[in-house]
Each structure stands twice: as C-alpha cells, then as structure tokens.
mmCIF entry with sequence, helices, sheets and N, C-alpha, C, O atoms, coordinates in Angstrom:
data_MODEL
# 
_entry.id   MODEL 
# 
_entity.id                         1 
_entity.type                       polymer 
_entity.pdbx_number_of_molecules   1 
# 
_entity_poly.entity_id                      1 
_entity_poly.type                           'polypeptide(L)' 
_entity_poly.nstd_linkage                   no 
_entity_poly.nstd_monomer                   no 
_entity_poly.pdbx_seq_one_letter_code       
;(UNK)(UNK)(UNK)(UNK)(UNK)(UNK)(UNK)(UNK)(UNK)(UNK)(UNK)(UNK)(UNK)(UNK)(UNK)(UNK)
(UNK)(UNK)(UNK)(UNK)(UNK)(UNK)(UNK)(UNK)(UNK)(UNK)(UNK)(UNK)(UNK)(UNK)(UNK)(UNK)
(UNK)(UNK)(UNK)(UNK)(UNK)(UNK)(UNK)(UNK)(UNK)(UNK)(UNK)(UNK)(UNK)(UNK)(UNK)(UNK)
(UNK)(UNK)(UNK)(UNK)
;
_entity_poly.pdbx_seq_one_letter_code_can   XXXXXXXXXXXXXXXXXXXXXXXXXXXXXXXXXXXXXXXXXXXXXXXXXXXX 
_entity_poly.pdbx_strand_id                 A 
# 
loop_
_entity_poly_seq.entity_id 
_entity_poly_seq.num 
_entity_poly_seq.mon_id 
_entity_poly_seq.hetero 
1 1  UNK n 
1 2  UNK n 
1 3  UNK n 
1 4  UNK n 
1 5  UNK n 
1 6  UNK n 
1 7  UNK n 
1 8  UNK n 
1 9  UNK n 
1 10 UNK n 
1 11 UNK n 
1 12 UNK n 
1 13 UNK n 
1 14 UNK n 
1 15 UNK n 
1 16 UNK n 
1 17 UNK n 
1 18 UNK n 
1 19 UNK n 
1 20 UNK n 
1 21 UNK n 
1 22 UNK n 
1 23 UNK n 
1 24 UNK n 
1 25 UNK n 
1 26 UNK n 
1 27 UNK n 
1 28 UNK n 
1 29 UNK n 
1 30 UNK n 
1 31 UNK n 
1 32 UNK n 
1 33 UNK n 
1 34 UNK n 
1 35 UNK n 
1 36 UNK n 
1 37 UNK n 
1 38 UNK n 
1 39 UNK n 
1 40 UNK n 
1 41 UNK n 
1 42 UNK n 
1 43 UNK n 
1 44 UNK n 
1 45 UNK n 
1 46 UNK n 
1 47 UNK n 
1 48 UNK n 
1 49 UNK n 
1 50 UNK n 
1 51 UNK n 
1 52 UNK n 
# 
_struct_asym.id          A 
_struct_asym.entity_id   1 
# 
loop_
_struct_conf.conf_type_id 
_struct_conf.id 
_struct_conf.pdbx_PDB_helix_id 
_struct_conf.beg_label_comp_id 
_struct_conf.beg_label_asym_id 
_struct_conf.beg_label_seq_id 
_struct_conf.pdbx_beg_PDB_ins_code 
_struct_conf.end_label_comp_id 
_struct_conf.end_label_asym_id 
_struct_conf.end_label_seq_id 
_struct_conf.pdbx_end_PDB_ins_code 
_struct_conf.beg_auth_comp_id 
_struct_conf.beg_auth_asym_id 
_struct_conf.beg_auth_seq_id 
_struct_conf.end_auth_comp_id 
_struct_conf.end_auth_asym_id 
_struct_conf.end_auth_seq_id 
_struct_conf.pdbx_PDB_helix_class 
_struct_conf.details 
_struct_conf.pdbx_PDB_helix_length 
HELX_P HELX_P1 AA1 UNK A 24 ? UNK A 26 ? UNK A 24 UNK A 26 5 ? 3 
HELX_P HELX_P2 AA2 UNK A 30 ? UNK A 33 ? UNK A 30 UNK A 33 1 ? 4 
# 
_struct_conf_type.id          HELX_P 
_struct_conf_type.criteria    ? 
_struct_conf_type.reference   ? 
# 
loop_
_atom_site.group_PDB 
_atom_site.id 
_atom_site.type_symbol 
_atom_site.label_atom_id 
_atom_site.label_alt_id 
_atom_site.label_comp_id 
_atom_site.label_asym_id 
_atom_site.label_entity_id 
_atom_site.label_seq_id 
_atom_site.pdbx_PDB_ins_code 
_atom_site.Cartn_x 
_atom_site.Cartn_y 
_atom_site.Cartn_z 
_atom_site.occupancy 
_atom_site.B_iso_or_equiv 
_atom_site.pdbx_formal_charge 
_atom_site.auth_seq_id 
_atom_site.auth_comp_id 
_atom_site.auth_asym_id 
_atom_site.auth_atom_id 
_atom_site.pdbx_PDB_model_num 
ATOM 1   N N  . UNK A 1 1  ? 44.114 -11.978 -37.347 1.00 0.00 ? 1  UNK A N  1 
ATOM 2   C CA . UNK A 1 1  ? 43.634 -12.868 -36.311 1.00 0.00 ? 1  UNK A CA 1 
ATOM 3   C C  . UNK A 1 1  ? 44.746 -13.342 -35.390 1.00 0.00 ? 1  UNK A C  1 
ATOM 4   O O  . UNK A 1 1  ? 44.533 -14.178 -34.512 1.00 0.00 ? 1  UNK A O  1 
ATOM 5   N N  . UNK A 1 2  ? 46.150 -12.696 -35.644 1.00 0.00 ? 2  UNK A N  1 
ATOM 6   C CA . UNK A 1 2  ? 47.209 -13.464 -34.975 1.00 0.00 ? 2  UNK A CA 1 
ATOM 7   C C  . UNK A 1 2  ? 47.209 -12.707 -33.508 1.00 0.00 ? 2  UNK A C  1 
ATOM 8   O O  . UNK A 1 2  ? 47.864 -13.152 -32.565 1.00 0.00 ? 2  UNK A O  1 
ATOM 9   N N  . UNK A 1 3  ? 46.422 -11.541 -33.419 1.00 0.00 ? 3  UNK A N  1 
ATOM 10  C CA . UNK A 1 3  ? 46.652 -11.151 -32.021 1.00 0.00 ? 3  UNK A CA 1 
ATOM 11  C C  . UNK A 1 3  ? 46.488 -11.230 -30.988 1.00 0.00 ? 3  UNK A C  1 
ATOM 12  O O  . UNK A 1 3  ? 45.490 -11.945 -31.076 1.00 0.00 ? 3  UNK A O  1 
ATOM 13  N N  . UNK A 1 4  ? 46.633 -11.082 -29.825 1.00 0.00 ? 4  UNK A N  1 
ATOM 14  C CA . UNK A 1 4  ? 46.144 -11.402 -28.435 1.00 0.00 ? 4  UNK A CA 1 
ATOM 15  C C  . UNK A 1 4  ? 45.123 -10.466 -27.905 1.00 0.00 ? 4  UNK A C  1 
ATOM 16  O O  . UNK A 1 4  ? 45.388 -9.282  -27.692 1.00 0.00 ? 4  UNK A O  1 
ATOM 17  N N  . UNK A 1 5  ? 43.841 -11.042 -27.669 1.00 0.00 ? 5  UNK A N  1 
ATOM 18  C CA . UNK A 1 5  ? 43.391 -9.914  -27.474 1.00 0.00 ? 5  UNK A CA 1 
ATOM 19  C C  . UNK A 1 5  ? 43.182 -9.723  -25.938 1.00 0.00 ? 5  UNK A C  1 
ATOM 20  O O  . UNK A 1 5  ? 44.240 -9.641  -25.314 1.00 0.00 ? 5  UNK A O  1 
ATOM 21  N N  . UNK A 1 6  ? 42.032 -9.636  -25.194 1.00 0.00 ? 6  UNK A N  1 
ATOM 22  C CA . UNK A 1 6  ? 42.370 -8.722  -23.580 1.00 0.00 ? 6  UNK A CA 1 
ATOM 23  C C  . UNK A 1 6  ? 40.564 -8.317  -23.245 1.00 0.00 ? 6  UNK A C  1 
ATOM 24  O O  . UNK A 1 6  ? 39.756 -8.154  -24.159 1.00 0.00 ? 6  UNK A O  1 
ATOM 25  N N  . UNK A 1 7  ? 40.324 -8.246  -22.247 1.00 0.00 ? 7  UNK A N  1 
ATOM 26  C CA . UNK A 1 7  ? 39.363 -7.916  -21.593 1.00 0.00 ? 7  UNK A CA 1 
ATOM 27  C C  . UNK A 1 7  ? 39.594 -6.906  -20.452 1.00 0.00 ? 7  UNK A C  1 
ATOM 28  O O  . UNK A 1 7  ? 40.632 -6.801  -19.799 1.00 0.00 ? 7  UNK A O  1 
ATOM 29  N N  . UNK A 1 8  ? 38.417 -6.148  -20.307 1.00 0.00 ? 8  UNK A N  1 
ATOM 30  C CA . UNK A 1 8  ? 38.339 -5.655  -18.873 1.00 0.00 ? 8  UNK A CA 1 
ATOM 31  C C  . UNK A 1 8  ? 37.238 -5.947  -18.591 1.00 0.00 ? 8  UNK A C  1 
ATOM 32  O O  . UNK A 1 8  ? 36.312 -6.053  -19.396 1.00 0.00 ? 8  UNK A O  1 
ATOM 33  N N  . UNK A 1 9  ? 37.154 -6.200  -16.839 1.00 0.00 ? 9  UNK A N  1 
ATOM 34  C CA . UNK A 1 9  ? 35.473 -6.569  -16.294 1.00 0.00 ? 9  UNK A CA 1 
ATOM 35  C C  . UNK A 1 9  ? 35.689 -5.782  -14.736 1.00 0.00 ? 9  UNK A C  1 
ATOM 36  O O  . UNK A 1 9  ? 36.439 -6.128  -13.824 1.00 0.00 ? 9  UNK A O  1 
ATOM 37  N N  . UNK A 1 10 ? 34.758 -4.618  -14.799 1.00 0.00 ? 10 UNK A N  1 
ATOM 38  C CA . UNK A 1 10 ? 35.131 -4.186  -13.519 1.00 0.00 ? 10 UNK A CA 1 
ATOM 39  C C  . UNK A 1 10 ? 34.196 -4.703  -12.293 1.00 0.00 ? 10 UNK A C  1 
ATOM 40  O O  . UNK A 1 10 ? 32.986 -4.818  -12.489 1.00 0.00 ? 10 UNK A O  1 
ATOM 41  N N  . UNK A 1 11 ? 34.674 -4.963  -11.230 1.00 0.00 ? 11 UNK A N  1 
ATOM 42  C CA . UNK A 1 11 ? 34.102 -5.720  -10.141 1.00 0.00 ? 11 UNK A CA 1 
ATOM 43  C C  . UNK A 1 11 ? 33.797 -4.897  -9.145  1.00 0.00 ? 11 UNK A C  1 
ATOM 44  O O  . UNK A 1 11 ? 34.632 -3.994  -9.183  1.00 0.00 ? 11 UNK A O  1 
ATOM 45  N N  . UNK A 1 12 ? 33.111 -4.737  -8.345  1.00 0.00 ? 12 UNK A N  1 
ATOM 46  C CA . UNK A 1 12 ? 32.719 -3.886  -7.422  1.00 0.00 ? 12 UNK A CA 1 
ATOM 47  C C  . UNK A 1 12 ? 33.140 -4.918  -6.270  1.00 0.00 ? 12 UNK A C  1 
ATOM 48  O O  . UNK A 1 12 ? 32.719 -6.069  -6.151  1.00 0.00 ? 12 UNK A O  1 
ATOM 49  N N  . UNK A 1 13 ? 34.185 -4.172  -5.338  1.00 0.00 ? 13 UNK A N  1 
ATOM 50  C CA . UNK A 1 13 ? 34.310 -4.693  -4.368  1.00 0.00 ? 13 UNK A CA 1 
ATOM 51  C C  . UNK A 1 13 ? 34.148 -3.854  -2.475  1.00 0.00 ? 13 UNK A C  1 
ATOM 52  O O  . UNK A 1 13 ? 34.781 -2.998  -1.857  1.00 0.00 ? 13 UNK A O  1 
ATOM 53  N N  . UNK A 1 14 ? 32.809 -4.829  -2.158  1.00 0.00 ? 14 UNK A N  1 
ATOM 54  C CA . UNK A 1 14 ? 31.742 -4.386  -1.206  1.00 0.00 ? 14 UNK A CA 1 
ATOM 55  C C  . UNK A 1 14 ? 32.687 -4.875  0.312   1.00 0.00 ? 14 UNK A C  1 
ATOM 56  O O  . UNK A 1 14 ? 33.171 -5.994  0.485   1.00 0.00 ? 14 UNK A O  1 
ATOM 57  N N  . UNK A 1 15 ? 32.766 -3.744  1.257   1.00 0.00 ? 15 UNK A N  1 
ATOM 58  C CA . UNK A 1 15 ? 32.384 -4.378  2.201   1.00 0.00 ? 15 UNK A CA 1 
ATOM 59  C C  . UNK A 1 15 ? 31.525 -4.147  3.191   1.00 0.00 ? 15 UNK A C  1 
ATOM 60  O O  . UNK A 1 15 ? 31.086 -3.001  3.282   1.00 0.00 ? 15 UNK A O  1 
ATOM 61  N N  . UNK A 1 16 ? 31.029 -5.295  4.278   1.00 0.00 ? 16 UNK A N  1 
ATOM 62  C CA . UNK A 1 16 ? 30.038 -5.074  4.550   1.00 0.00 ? 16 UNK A CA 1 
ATOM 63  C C  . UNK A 1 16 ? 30.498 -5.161  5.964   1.00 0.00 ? 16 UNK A C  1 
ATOM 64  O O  . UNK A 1 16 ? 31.628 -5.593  6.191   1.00 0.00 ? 16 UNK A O  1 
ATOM 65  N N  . UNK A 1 17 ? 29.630 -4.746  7.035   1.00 0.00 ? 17 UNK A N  1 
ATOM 66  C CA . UNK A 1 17 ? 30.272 -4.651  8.532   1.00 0.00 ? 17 UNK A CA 1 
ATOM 67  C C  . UNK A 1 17 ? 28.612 -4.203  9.217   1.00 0.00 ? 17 UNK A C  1 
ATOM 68  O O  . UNK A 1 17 ? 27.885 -3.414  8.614   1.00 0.00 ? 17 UNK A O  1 
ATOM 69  N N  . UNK A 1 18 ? 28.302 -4.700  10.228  1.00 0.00 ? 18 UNK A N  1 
ATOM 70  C CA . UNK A 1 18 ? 27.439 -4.204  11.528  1.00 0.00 ? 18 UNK A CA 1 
ATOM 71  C C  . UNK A 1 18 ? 27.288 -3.157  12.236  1.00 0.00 ? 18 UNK A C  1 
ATOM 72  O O  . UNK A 1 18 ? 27.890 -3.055  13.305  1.00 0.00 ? 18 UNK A O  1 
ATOM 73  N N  . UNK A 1 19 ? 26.469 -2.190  11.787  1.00 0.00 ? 19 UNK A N  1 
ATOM 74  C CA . UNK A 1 19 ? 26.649 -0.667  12.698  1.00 0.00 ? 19 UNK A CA 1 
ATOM 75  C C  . UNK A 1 19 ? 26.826 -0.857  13.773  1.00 0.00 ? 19 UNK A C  1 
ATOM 76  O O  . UNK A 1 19 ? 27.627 -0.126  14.355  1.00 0.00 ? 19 UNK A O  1 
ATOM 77  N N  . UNK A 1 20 ? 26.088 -2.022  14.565  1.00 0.00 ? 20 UNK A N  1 
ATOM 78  C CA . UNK A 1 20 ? 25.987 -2.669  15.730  1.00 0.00 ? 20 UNK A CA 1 
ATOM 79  C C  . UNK A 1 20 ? 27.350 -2.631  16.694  1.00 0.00 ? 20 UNK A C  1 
ATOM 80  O O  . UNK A 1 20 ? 27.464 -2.144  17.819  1.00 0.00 ? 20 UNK A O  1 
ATOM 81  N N  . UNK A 1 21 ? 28.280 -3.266  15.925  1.00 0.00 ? 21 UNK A N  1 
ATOM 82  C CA . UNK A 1 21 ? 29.519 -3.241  16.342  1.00 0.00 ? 21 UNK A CA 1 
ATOM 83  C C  . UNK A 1 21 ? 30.713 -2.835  15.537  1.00 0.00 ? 21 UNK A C  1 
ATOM 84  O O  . UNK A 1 21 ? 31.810 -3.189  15.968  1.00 0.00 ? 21 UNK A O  1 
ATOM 85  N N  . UNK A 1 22 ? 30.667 -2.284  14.654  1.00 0.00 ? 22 UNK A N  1 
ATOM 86  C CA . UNK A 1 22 ? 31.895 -1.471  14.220  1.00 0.00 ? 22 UNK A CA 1 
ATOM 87  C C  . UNK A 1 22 ? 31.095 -0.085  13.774  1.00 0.00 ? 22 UNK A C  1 
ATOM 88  O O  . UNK A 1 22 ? 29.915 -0.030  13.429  1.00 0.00 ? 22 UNK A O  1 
ATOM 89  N N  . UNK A 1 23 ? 32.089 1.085   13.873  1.00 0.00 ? 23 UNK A N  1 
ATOM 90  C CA . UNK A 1 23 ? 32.200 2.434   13.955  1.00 0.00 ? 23 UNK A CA 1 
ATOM 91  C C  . UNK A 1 23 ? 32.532 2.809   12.100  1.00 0.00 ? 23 UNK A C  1 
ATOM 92  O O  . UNK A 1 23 ? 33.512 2.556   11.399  1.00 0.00 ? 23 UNK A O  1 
ATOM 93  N N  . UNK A 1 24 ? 31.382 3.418   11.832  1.00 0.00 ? 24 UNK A N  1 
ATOM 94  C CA . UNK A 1 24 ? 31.550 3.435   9.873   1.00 0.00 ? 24 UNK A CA 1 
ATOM 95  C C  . UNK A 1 24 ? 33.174 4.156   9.822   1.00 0.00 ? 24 UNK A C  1 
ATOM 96  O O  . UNK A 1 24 ? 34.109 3.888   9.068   1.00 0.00 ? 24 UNK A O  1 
ATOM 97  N N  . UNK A 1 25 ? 33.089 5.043   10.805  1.00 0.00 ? 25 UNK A N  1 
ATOM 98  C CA . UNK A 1 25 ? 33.932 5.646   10.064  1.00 0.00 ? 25 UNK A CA 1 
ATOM 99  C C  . UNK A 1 25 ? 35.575 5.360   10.611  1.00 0.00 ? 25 UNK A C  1 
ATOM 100 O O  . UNK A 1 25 ? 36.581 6.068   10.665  1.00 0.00 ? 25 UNK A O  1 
ATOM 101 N N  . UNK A 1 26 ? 35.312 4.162   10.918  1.00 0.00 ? 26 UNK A N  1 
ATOM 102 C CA . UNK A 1 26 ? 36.761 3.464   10.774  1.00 0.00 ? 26 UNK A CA 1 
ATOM 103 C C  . UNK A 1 26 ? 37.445 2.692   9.437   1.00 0.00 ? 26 UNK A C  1 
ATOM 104 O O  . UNK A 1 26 ? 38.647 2.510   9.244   1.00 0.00 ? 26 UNK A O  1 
ATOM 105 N N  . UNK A 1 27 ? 36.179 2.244   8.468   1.00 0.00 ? 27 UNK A N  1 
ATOM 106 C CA . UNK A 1 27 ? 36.565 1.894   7.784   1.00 0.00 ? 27 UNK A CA 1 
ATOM 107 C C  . UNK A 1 27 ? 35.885 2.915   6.244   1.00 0.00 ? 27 UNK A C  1 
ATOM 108 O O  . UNK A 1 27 ? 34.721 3.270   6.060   1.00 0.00 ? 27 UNK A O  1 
ATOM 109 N N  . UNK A 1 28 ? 37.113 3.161   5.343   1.00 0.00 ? 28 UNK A N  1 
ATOM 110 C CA . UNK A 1 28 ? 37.131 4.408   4.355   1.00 0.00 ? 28 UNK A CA 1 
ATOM 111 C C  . UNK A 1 28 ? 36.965 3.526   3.442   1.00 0.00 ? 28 UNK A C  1 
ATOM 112 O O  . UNK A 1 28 ? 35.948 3.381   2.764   1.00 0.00 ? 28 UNK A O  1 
ATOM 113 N N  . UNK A 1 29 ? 38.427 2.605   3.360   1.00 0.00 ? 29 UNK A N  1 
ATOM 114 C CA . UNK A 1 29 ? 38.557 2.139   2.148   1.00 0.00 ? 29 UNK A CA 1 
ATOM 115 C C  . UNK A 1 29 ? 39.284 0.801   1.978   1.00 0.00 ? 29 UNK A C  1 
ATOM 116 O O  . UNK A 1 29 ? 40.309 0.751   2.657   1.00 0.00 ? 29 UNK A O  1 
ATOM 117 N N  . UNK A 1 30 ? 39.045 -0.225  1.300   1.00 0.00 ? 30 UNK A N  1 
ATOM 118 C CA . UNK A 1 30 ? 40.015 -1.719  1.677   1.00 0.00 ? 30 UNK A CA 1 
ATOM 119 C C  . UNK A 1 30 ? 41.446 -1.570  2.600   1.00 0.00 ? 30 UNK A C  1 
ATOM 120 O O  . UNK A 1 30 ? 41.670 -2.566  3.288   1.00 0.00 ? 30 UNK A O  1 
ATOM 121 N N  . UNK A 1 31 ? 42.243 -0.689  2.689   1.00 0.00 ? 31 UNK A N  1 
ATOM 122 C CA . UNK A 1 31 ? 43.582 -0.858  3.001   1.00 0.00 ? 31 UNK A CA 1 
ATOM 123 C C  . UNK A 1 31 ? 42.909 -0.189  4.781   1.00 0.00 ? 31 UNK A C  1 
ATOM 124 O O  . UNK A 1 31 ? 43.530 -0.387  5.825   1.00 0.00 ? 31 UNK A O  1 
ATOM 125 N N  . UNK A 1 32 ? 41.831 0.428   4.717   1.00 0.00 ? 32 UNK A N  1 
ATOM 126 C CA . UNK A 1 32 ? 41.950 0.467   6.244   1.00 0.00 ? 32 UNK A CA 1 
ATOM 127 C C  . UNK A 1 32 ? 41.561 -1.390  7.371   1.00 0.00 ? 32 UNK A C  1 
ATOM 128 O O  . UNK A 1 32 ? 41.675 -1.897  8.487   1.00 0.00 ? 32 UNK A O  1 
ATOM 129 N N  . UNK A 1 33 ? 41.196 -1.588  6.298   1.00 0.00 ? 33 UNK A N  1 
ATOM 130 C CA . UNK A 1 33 ? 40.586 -3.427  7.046   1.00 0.00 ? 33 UNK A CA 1 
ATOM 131 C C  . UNK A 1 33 ? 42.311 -4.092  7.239   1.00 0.00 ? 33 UNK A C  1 
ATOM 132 O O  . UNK A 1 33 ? 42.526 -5.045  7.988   1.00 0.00 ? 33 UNK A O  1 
ATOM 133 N N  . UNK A 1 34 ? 43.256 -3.511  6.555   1.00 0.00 ? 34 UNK A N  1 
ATOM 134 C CA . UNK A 1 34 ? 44.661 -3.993  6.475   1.00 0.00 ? 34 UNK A CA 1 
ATOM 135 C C  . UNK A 1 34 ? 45.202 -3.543  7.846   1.00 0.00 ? 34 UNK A C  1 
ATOM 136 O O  . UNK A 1 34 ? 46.260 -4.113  8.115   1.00 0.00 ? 34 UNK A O  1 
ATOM 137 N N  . UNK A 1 35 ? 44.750 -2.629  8.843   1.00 0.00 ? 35 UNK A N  1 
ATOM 138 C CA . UNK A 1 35 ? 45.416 -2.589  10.141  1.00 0.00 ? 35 UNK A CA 1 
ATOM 139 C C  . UNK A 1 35 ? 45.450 -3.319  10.672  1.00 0.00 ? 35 UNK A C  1 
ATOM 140 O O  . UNK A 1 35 ? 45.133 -4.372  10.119  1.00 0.00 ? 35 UNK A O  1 
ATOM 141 N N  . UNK A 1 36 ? 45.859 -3.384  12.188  1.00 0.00 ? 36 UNK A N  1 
ATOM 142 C CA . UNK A 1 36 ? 46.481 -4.528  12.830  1.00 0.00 ? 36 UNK A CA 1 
ATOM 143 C C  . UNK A 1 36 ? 45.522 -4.822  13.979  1.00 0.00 ? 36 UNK A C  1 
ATOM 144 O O  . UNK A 1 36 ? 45.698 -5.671  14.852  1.00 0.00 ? 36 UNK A O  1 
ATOM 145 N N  . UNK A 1 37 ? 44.179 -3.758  13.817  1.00 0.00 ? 37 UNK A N  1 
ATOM 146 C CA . UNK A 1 37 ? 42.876 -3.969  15.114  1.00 0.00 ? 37 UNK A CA 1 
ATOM 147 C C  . UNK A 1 37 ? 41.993 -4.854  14.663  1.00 0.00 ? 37 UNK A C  1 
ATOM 148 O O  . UNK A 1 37 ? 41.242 -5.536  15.360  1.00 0.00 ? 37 UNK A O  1 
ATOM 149 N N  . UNK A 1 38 ? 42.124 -4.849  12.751  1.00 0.00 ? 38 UNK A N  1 
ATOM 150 C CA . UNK A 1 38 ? 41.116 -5.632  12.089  1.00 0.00 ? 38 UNK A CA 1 
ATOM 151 C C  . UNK A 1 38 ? 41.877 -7.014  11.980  1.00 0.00 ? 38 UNK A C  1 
ATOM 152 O O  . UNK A 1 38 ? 41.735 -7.548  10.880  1.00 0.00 ? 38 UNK A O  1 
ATOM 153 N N  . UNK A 1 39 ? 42.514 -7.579  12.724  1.00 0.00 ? 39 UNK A N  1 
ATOM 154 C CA . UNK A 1 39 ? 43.710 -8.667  12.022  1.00 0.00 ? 39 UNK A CA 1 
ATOM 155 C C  . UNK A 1 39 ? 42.563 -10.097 12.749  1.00 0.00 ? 39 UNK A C  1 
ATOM 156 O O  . UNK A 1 39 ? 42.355 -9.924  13.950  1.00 0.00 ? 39 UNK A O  1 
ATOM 157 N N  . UNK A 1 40 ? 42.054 -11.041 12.308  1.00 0.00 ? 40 UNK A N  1 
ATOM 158 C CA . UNK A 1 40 ? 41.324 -11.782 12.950  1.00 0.00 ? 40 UNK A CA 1 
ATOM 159 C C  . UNK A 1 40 ? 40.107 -11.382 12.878  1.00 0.00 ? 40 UNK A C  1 
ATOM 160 O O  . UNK A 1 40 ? 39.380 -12.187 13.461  1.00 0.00 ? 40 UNK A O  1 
ATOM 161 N N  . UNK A 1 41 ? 39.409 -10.320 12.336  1.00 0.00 ? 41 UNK A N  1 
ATOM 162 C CA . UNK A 1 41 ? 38.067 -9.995  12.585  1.00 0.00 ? 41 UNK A CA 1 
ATOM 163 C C  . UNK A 1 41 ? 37.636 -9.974  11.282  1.00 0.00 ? 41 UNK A C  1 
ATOM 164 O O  . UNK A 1 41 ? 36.413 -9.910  11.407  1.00 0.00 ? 41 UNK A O  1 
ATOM 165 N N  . UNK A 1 42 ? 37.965 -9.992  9.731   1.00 0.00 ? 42 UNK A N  1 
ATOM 166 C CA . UNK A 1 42 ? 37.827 -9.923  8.541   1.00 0.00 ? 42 UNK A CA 1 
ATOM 167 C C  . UNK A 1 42 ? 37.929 -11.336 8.129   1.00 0.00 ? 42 UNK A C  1 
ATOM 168 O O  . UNK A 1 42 ? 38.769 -12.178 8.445   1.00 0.00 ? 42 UNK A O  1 
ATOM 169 N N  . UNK A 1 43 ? 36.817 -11.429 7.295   1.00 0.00 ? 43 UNK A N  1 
ATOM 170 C CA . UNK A 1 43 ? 36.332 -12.754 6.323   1.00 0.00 ? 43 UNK A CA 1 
ATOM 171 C C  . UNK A 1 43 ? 36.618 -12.054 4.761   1.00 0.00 ? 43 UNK A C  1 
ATOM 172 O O  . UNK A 1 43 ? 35.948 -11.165 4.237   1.00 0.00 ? 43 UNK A O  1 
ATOM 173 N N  . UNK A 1 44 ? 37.846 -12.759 4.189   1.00 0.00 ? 44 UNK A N  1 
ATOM 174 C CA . UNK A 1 44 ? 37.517 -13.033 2.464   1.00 0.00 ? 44 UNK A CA 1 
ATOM 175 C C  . UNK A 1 44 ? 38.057 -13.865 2.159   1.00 0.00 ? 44 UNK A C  1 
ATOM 176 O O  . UNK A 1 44 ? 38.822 -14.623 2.756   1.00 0.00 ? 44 UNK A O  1 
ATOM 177 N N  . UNK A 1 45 ? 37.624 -13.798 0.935   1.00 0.00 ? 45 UNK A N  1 
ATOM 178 C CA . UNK A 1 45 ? 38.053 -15.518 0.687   1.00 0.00 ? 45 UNK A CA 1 
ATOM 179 C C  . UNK A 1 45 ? 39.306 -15.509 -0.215  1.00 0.00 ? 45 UNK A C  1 
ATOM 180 O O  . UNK A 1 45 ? 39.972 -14.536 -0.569  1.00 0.00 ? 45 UNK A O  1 
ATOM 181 N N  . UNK A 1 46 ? 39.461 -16.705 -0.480  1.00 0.00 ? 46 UNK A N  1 
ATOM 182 C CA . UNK A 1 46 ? 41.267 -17.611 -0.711  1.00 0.00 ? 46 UNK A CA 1 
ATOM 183 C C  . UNK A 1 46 ? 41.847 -16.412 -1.902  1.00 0.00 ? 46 UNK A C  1 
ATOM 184 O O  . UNK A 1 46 ? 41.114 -16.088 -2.837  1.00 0.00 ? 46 UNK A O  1 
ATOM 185 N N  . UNK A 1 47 ? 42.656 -16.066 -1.802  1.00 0.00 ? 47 UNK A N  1 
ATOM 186 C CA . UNK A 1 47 ? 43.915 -15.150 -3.171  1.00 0.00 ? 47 UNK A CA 1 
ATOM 187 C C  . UNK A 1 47 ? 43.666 -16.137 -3.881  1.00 0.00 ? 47 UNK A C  1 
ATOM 188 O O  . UNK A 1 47 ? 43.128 -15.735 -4.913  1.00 0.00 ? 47 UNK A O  1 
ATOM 189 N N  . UNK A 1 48 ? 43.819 -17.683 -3.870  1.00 0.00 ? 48 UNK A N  1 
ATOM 190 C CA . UNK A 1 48 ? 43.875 -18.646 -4.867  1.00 0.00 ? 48 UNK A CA 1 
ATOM 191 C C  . UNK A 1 48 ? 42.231 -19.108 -5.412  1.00 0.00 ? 48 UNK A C  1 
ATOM 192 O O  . UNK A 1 48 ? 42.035 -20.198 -5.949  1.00 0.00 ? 48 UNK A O  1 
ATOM 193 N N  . UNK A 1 49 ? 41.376 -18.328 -5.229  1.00 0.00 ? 49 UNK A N  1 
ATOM 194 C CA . UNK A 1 49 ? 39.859 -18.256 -5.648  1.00 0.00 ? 49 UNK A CA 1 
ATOM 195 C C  . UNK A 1 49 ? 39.720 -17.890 -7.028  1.00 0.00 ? 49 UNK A C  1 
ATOM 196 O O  . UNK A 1 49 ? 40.155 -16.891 -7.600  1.00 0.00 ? 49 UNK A O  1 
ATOM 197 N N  . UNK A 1 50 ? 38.975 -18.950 -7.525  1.00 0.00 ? 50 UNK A N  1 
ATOM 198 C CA . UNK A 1 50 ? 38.680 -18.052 -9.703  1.00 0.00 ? 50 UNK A CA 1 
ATOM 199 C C  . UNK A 1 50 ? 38.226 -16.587 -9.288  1.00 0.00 ? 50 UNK A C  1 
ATOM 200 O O  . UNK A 1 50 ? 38.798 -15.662 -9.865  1.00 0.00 ? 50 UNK A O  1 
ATOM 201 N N  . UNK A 1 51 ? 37.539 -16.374 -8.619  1.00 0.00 ? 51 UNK A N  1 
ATOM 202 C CA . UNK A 1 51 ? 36.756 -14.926 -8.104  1.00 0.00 ? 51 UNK A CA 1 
ATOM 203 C C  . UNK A 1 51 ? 37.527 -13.550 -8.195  1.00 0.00 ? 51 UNK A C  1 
ATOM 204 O O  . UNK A 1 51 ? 37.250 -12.481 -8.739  1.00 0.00 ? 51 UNK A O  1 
ATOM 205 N N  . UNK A 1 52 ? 38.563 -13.977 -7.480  1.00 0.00 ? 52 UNK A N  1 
ATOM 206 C CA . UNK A 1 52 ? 39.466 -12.571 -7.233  1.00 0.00 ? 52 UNK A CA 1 
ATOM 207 C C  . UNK A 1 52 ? 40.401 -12.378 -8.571  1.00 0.00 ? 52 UNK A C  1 
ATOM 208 O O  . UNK A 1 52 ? 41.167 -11.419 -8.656  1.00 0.00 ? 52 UNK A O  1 
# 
C-alpha cells in the first residue's frame, strides 16, 4: 500500500470555429490556432483552470 499510484483520463480537445467566417482548412490541428493571424481571435480559458 506504500505506493504512489497515477491515473490517466483522456480529454478530447474540440475546436470549434464558423464556416461562415473561417476557412476549415486553415485550421488542422491546435498549434495551427498558435499563428500570428489567429492572435486575438481565439477564446480558451485560464492555463491556471482545474480543467486543463
């Protein structure tokens, strides 16, 4: 019983965007929302969130 034990919980992480106004195939994969056209136009929430 002295050990540490450990979890995994895998999270699906969605994003979501407006055909309306953005082009699908600009965005592939999280690190494309990391350019410098998306800088001001992306909502997530706090690094310091229980969530993330």
């Amino acid at each position: 019983m002295g050990k540490t034990g450990w979890a995994l919980s895998p999270r699906a992480r969605v994003i979501a965007y407006s055909k309306d106004t953005v082009d699908p195939s600009t965005i592939k994969t999280y690190e494309d929302i990391t350019k410098p056209g998306w800088k001001g136009k992306v909502l997530a929430r706090s690094s310091s969130s229980s969530y993330n």
